[in-house]
C-alpha positions as a LaTeX table, in Angstrom:
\begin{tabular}{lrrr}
\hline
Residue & $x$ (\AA) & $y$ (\AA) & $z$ (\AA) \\
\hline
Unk1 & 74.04 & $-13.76$ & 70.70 \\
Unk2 & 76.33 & $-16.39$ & 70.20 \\
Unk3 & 80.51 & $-16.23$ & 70.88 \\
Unk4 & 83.15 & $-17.97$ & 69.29 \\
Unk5 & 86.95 & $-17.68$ & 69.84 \\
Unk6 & 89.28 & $-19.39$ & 66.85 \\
Unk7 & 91.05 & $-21.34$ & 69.75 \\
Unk8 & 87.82 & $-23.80$ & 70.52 \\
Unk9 & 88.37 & $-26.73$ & 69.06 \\
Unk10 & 84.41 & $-26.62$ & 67.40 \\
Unk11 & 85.50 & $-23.57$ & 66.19 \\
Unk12 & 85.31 & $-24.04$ & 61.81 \\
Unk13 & 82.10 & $-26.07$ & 62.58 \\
Unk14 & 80.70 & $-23.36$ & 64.36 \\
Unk15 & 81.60 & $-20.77$ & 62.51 \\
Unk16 & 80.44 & $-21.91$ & 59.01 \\
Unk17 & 77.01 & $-22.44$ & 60.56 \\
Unk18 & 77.42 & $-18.60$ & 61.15 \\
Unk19 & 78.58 & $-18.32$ & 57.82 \\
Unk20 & 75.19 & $-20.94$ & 56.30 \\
Unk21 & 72.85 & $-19.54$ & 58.46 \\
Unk22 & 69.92 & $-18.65$ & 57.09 \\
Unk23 & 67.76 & $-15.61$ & 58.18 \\
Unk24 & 65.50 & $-14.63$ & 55.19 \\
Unk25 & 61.79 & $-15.21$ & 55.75 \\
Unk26 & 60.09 & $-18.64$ & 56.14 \\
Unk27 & 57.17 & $-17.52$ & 54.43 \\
Unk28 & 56.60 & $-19.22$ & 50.91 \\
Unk29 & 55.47 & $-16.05$ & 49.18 \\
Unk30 & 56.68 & $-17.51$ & 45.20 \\
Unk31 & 53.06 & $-18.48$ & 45.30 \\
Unk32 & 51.03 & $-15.73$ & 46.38 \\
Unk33 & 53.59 & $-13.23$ & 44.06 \\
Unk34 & 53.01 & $-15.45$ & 41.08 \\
Unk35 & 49.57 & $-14.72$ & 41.43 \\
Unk36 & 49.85 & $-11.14$ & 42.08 \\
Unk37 & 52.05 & $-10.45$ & 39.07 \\
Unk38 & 49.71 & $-12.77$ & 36.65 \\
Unk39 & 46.97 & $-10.52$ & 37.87 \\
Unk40 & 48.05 & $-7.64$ & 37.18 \\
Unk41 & 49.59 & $-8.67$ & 34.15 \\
Unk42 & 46.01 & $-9.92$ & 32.96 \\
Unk43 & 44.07 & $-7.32$ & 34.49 \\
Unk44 & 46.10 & $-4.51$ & 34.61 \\
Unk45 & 44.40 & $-1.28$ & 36.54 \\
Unk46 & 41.72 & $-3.07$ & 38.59 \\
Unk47 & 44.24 & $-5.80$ & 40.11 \\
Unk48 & 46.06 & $-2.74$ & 40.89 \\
Unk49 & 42.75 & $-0.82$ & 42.86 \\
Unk50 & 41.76 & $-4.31$ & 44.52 \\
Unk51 & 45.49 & $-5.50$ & 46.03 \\
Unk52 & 46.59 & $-2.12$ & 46.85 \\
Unk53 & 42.58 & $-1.78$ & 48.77 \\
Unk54 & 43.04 & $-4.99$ & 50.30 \\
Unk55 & 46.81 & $-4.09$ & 51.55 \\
Unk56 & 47.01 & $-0.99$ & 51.99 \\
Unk57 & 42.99 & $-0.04$ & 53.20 \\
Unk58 & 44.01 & 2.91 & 50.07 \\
Unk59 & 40.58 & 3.08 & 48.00 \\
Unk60 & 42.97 & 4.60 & 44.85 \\
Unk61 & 39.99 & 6.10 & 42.65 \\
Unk62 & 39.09 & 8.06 & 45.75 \\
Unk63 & 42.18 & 8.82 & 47.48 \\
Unk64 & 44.50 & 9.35 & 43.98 \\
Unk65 & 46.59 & 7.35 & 42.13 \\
Unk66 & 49.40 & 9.56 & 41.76 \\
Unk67 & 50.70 & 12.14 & 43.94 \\
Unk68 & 50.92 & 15.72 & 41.96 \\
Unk69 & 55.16 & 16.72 & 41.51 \\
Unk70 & 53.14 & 20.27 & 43.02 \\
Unk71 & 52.64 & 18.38 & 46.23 \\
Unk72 & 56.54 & 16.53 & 46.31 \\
Unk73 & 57.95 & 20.56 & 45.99 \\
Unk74 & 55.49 & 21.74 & 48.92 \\
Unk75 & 56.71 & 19.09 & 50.74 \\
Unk76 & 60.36 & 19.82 & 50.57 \\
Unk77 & 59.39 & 23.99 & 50.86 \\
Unk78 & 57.75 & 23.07 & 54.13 \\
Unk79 & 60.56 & 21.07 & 55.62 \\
Unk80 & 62.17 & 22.43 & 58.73 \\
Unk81 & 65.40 & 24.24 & 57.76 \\
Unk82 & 67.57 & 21.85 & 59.31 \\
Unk83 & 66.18 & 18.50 & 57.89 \\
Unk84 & 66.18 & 20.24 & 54.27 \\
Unk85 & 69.87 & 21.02 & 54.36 \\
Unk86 & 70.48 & 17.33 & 55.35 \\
Unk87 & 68.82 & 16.36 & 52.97 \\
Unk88 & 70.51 & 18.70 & 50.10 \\
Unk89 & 73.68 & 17.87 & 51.66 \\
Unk90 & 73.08 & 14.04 & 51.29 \\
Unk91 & 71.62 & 14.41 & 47.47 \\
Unk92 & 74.98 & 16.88 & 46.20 \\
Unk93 & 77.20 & 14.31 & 47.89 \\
Unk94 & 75.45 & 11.70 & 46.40 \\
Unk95 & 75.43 & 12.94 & 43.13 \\
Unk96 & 79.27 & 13.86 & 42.85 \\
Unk97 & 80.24 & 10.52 & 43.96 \\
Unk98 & 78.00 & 8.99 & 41.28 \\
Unk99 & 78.69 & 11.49 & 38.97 \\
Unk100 & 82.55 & 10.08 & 39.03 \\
Unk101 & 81.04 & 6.31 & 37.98 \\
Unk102 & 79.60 & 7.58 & 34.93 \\
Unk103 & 81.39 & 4.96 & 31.97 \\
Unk104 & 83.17 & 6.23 & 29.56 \\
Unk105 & 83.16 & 4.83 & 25.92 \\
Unk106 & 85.87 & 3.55 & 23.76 \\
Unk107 & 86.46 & 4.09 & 19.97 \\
Unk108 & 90.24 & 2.30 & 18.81 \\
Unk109 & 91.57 & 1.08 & 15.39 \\
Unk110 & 93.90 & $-1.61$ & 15.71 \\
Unk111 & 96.72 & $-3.04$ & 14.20 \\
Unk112 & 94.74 & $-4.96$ & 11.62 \\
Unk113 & 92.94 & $-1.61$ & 10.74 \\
Unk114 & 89.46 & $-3.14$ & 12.74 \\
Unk115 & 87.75 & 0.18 & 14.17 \\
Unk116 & 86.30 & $-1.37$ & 17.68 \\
Unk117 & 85.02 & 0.24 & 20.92 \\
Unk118 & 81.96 & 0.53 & 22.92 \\
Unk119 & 79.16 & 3.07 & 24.31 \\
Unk120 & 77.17 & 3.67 & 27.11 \\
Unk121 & 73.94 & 5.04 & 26.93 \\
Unk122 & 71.28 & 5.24 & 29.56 \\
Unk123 & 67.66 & 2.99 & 29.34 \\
Unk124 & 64.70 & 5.12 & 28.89 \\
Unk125 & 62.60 & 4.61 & 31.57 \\
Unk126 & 63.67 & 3.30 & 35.66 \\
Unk127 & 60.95 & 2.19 & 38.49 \\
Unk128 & 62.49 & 3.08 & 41.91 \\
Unk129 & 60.48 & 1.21 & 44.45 \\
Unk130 & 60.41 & 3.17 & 48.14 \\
Unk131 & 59.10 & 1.24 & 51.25 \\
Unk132 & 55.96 & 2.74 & 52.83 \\
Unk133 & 54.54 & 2.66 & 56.42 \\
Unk134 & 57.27 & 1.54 & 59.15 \\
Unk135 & 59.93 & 1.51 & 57.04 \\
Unk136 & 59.78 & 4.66 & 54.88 \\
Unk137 & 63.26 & 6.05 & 54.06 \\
Unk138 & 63.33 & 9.44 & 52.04 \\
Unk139 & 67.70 & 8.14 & 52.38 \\
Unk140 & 66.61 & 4.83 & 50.09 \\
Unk141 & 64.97 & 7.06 & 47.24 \\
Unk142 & 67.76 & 9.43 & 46.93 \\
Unk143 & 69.87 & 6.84 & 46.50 \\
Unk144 & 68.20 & 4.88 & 43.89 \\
Unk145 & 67.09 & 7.57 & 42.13 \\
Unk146 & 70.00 & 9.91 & 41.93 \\
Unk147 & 72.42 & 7.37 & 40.75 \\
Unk148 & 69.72 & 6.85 & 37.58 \\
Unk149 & 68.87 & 10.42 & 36.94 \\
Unk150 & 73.46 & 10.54 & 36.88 \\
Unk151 & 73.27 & 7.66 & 33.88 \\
Unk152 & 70.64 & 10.06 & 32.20 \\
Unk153 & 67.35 & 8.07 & 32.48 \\
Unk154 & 64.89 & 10.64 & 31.04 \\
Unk155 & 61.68 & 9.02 & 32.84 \\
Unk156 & 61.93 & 8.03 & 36.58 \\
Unk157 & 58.74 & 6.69 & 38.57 \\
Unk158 & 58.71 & 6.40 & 41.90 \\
Unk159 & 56.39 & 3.74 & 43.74 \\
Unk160 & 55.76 & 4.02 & 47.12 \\
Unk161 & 52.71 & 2.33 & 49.36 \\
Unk162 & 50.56 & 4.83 & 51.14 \\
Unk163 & 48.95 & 2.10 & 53.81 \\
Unk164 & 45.64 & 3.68 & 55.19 \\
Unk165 & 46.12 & 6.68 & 52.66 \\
Unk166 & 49.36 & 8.37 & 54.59 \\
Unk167 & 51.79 & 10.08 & 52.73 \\
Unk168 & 55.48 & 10.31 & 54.40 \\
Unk169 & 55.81 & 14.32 & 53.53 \\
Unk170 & 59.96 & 13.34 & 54.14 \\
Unk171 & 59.93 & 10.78 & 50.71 \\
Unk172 & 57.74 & 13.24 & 48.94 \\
Unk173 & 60.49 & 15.81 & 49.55 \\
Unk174 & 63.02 & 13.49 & 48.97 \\
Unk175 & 61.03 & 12.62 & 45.32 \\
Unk176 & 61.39 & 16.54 & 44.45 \\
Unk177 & 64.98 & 16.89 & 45.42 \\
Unk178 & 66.33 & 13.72 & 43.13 \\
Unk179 & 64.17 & 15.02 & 40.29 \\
Unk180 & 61.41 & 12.25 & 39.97 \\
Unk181 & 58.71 & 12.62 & 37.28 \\
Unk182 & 56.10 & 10.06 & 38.26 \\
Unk183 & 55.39 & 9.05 & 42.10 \\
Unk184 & 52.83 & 6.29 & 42.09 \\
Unk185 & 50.65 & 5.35 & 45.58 \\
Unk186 & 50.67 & 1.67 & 45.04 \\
Unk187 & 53.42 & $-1.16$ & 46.61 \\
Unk188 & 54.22 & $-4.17$ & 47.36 \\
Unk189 & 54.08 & $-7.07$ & 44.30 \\
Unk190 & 51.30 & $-5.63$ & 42.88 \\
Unk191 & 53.75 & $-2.39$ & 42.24 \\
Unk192 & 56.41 & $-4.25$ & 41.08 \\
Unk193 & 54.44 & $-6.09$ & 38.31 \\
Unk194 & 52.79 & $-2.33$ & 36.91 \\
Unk195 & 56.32 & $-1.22$ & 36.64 \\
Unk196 & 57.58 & $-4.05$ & 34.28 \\
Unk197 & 54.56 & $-5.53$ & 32.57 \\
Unk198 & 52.71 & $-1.69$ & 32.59 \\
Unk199 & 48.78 & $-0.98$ & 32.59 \\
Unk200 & 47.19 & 1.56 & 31.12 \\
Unk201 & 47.95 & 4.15 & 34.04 \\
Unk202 & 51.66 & 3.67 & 34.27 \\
Unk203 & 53.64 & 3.16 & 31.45 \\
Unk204 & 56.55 & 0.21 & 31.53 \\
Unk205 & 59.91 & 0.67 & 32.54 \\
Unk206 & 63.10 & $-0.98$ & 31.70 \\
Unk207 & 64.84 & $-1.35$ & 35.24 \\
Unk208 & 63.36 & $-1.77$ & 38.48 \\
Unk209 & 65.61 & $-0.83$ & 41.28 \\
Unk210 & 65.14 & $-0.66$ & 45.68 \\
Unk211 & 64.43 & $-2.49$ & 48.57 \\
Unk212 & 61.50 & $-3.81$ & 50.34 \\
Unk213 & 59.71 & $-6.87$ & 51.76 \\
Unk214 & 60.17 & $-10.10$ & 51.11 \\
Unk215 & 56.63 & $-10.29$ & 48.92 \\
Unk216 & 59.10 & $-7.51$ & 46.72 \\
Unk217 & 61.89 & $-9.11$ & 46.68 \\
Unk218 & 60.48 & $-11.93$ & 45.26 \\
Unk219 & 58.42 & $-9.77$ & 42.87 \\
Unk220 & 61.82 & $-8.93$ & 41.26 \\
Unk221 & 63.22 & $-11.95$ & 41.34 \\
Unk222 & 60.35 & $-13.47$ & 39.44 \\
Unk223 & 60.40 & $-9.75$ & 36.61 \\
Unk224 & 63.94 & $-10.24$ & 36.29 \\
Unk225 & 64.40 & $-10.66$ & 32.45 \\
Unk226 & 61.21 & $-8.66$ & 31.56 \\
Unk227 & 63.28 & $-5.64$ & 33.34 \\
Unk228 & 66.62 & $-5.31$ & 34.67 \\
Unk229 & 66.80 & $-5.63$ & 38.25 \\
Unk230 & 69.27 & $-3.84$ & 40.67 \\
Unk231 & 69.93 & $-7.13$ & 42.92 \\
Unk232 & 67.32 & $-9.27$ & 45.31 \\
Unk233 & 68.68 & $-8.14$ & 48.84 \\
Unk234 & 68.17 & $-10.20$ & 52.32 \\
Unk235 & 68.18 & $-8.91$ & 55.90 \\
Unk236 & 70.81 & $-6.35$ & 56.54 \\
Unk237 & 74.22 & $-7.15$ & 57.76 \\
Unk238 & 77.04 & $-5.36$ & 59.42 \\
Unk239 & 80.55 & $-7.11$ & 60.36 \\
Unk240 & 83.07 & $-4.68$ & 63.00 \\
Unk241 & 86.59 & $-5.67$ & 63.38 \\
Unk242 & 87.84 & $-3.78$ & 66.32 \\
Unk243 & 90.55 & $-3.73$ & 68.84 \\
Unk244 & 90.76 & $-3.22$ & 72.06 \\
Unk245 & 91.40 & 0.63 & 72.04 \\
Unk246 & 88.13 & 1.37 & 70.62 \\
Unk247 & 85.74 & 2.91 & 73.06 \\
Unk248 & 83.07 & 0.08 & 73.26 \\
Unk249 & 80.14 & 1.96 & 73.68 \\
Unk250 & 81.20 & 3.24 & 69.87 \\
Unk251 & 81.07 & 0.23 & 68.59 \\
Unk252 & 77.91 & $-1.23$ & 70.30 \\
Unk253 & 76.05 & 1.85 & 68.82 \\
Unk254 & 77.51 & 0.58 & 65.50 \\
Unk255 & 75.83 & $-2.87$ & 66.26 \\
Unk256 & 72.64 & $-1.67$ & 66.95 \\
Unk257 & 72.33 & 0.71 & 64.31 \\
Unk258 & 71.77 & $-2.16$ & 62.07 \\
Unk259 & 69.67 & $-4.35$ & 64.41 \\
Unk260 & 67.38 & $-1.71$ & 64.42 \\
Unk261 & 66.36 & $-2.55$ & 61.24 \\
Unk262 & 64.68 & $-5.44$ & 61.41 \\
Unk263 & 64.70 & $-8.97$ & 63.88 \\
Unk264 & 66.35 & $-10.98$ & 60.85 \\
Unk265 & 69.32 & $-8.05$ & 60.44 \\
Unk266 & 72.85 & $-9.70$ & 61.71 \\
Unk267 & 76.01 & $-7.83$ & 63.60 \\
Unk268 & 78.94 & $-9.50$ & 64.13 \\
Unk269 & 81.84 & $-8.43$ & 66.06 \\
Unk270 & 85.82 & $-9.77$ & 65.35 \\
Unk271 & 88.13 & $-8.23$ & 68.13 \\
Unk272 & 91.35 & $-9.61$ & 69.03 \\
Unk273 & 90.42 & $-8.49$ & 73.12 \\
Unk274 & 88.19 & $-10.74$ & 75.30 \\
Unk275 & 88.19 & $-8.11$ & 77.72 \\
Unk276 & 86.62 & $-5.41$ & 75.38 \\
Unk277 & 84.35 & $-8.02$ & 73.65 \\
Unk278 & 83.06 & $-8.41$ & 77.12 \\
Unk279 & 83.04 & $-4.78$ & 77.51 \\
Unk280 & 81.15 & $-4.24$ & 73.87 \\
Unk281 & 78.28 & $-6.83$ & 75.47 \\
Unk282 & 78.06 & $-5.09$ & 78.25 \\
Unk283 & 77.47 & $-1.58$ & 76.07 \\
Unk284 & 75.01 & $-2.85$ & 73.79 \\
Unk285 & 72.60 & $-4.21$ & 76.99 \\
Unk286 & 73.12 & $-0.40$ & 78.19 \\
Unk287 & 71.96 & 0.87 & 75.23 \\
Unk288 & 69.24 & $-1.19$ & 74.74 \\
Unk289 & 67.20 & 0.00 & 77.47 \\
Unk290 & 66.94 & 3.65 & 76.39 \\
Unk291 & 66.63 & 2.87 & 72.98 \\
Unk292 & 63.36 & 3.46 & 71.13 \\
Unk293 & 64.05 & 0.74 & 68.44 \\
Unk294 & 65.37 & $-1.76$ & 71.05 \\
Unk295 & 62.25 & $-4.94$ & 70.53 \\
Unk296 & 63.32 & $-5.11$ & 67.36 \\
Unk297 & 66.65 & $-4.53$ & 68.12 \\
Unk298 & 67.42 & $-7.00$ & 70.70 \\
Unk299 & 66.04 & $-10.04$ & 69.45 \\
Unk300 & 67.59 & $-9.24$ & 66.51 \\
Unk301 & 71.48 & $-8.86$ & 68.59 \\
Unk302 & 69.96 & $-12.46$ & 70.62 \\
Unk303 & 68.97 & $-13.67$ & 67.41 \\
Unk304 & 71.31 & $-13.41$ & 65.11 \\
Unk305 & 74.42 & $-11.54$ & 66.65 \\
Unk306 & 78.04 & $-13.09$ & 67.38 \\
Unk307 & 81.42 & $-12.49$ & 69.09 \\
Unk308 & 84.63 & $-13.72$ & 67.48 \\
Unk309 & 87.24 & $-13.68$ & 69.46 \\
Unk310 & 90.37 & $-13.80$ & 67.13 \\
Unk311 & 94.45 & $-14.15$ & 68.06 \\
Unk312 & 95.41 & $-11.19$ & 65.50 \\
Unk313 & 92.71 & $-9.19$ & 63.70 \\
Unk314 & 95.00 & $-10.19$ & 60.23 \\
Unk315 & 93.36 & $-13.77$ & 61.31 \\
Unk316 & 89.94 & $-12.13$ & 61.21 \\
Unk317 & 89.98 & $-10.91$ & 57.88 \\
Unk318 & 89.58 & $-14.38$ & 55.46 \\
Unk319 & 86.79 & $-14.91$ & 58.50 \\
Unk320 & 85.36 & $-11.49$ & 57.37 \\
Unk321 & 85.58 & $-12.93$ & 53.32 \\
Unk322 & 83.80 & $-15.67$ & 54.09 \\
Unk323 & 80.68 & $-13.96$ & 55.40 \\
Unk324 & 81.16 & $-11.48$ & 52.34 \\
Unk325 & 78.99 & $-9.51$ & 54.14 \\
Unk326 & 76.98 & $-6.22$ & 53.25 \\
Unk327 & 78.74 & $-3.29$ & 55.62 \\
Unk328 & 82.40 & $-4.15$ & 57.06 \\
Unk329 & 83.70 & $-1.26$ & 59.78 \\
Unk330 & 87.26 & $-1.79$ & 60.21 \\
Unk331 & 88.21 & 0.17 & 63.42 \\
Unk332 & 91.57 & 0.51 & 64.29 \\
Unk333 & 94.06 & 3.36 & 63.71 \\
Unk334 & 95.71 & 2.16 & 60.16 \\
Unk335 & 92.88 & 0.16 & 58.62 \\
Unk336 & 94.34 & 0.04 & 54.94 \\
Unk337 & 96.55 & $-3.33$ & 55.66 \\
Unk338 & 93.77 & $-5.51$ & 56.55 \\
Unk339 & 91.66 & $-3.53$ & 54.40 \\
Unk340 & 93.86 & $-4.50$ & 51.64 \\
Unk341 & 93.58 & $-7.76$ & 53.17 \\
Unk342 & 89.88 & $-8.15$ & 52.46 \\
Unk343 & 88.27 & $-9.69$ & 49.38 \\
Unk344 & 84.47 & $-9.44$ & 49.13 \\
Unk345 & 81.92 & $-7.10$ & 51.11 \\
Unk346 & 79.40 & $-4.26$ & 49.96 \\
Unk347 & 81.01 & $-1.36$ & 51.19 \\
Unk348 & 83.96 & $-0.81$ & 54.04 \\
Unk349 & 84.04 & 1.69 & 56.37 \\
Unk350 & 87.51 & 2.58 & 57.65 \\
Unk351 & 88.89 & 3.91 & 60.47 \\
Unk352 & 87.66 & 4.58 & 64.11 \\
Unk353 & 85.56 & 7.63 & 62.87 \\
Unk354 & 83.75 & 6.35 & 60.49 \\
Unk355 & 80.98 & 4.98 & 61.52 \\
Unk356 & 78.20 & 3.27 & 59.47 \\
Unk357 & 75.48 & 4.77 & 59.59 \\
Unk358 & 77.25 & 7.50 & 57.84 \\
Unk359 & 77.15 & 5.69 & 54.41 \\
Unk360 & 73.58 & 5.34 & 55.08 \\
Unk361 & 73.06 & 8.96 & 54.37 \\
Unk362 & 75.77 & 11.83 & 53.23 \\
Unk363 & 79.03 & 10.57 & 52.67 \\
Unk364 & 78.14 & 9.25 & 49.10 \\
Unk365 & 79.05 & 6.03 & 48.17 \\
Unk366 & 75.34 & 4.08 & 47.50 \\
Unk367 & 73.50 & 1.87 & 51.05 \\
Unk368 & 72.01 & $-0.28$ & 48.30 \\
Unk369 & 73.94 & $-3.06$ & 48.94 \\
Unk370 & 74.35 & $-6.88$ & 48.01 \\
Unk371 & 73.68 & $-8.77$ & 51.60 \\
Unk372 & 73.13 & $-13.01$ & 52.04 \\
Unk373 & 77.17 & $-13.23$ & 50.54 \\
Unk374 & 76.35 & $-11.92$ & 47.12 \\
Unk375 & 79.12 & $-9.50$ & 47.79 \\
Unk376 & 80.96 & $-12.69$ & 46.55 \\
Unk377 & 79.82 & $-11.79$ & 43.39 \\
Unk378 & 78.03 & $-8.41$ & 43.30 \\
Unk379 & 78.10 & $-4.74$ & 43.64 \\
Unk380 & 76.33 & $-1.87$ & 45.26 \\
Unk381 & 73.73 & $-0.06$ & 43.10 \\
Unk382 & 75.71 & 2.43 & 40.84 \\
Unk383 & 75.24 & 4.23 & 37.66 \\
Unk384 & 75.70 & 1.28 & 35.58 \\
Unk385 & 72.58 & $-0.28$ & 36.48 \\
Unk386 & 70.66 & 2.04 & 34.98 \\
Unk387 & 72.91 & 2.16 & 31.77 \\
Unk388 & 73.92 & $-0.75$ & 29.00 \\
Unk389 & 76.71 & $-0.99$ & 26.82 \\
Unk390 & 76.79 & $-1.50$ & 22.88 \\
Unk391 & 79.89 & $-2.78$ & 21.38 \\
Unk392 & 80.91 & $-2.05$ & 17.79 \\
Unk393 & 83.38 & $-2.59$ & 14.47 \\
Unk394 & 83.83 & $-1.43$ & 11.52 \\
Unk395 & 86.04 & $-3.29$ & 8.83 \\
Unk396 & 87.03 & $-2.39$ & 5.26 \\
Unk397 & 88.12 & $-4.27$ & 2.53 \\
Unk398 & 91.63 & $-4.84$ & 4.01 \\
Unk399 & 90.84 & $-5.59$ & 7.29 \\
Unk400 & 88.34 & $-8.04$ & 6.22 \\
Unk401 & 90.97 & $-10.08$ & 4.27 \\
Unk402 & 93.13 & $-10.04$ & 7.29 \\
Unk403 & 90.17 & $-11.81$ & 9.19 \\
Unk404 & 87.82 & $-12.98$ & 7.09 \\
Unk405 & 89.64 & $-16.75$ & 6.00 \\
Unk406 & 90.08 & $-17.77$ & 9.93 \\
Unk407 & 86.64 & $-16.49$ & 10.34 \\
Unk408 & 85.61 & $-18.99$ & 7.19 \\
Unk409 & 87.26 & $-21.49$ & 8.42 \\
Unk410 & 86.03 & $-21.77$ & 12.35 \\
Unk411 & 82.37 & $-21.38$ & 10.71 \\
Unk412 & 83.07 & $-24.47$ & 8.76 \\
Unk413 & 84.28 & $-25.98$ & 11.46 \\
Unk414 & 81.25 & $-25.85$ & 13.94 \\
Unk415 & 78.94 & $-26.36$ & 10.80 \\
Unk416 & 77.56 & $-23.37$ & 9.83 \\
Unk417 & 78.22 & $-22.94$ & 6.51 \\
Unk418 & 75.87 & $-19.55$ & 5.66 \\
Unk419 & 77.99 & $-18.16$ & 8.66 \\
Unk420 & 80.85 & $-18.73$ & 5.85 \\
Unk421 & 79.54 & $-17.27$ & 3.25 \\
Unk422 & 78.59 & $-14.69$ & 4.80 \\
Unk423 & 82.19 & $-13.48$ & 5.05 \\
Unk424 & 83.70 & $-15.76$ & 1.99 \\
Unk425 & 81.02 & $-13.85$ & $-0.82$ \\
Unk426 & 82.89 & $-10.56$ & 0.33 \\
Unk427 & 86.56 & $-12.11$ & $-0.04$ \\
\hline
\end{tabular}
């Protein structure tokens, strides 16, 4: 864990090493996925039996393909009480908050009697991919596959590895609450490839949407174009910019609960108060003795966690831009001015109450989120992903005058003359 304070003199050097550092694997996996998605391409069914036996140890013509919807609804039925409420909680909360991003269209006539607008209609099929084994999140499927089922996507497959032939009964459950119709038992690239280039079990899609390794990430990064793609995420991130009348043990929970992801994942703490920075370190060593998560978690606070010590927390906030990172907490008692402050991050969480790890489940707004700065230029996962737009116009004779000679004459101009005629033959 490294500290900086805006007063050293290193301090921009430092800091935009922070900003460039780069924590996604070392592995060069374009290779291996190029191979995995031409194999599957080429050989459709049997690449898919022989990767997902070799990676998984799943035989699939003995241990099933598919998992039956029957099985998803038994699975929710035989949740404890408790967890299915949470779970029914997070999905209706979810879905309302989704439910207010659906687009609407536009239909207008303007003053040159030129009908024009636009409508949004849904694709026909999505692929929501669901991490198996150690990181299986029934959380991750509801929100992919809510948000689709909102834009009115009529097929949805699920994908999900089932490594030595275990099902997680939780994403099953998960599967039957968000209304899936298709759950595959097959992952990794090999899954990603079925789901745009299809095989004769499972039937192409049009977008391909959720998170995984980086073998997946890839995947979609090399599909993109054959299918829409929701984004190609990195190692999680979470930014806090506290004071010093934050209880500290608060706020080193909230800087765990994303190092417990994963050893690349980053937290990063701006605070105006050397005392309760030291006070925050102090918490988070605490804490990581009782925790269950804390291997992964502490080489990933040694690793890849910072300090910034800041003179006013306003001076933290075109810090915070420049990381443009994935989850921003902004803990004080009136967050909205430096809020309002802020430019570019995947979601914000404001307030001293309102912790993280809350948008990771119920509250409602999506956790798929862009991380590695894309929140530069990116979104969170929303009903528009699964949904495109088709413009339109309709001119009659008079309109047409009024904008058919400039429209002659700039087709002239770049030298397209059937362009021209196009319009002049109905002048």
């Amino acid at each position: 864990m490294i500290r900086l304070s805006t007063r050293d003199a290193s301090f921009t050097r430092d800091f935009a090493a922070l900003v460039d550092a780069r924590r996604e694997s070392d592995a060069d996996v374009t290779r291996d996925v190029s191979n995995i998605l031409r194999s599957v391409r080429e050989e459709g069914d049997a690449a898919l039996r022989a990767f997902t036996q070799k990676l998984d140890g799943h035989d699939l013509d003995d241990g099933g393909w598919s998992i039956p919807l029957a099985d998803c609804a038994a699975a929710f039925d035989a949740l404890d009480p408790v967890l299915r409420d949470a779970l029914e909680l997070a999905a209706a909360r979810i879905r309302a908050y989704h439910e207010k991003q659906r687009p609407a269209g536009s239909d207008f006539t303007d003053e040159a009697g030129v009908r024009l607008g636009a409508r949004w209609r849904p694709v026909d099929a999505a692929g929501i991919y669901v991490p198996g084994g150690r990181a299986a999140y029934p959380s991750t499927l509801l929100m992919n596959a809510i948000p689709a089922k909102v834009a009115g996507v009529e097929r949805l497959v699920v994908v999900t590895p089932t490594p030595k032939g275990a099902i997680n009964p939780l994403v099953l459950a998960a599967a039957h609450l968000a209304g899936a119709d298709e759950v595959w038992r097959i992952g990794g690239a090999q899954a990603v490839a079925a789901l745009a280039w299809g095989t004769d079990r499972i039937a192409r899609v049009d977008v391909v949407t959720g998170p995984g390794n980086a073998w997946v990430a890839e995947a979609k990064r090399q599909v993109y174009g054959v299918v829409g793609i929701d984004m190609v995420a990195g190692p999680s991130e979470i930014v806090v910019v506290a004071d010093g009348a934050n209880d500290p043990d608060w706020i080193a929970a909230d800087l765990l609960s994303q190092a417990e992801h994963d050893v690349t994942t980053q937290s990063i703490l701006f605070t105006d108060s050397a005392e309760f920075a030291d006070s925050v370190v102090a918490a988070v060593e605490r804490q990581l003795l009782e925790l269950p998560t804390r291997d992964t978690a502490r080489i990933a606070w040694e690793a890849n966690g910072a300090i910034v010590l800041v003179d006013t927390l306003e001076q933290a906030m075109p810090l915070v831009d420049a990381l443009a990172p994935e989850h921003v907490e902004i803990a004080v008692d009136d967050p909205q001015p430096l809020f309002d402050m802020m430019r570019h991050a995947g979601s914000a969480f404001l307030g001293r109450y309102t912790p993280e790890a809350i948008g990771d489940y119920v509250a409602g707004p999506n956790h798929v989120l862009p991380t590695g700065r894309r929140a530069r230029f990116a979104s969170g996962l929303g009903v528009t992903d699964f949904m495109k737009r088709t413009s339109f116009l309709q001119l009659d004779p008079a309109s047409l005058a009024k904008l058919g000679p400039a429209t002659v004459a700039l087709a002239e101009a770049e030298g397209l003359p059937a362009h021209a005629q196009s319009v002049a033959r109905r002048l």
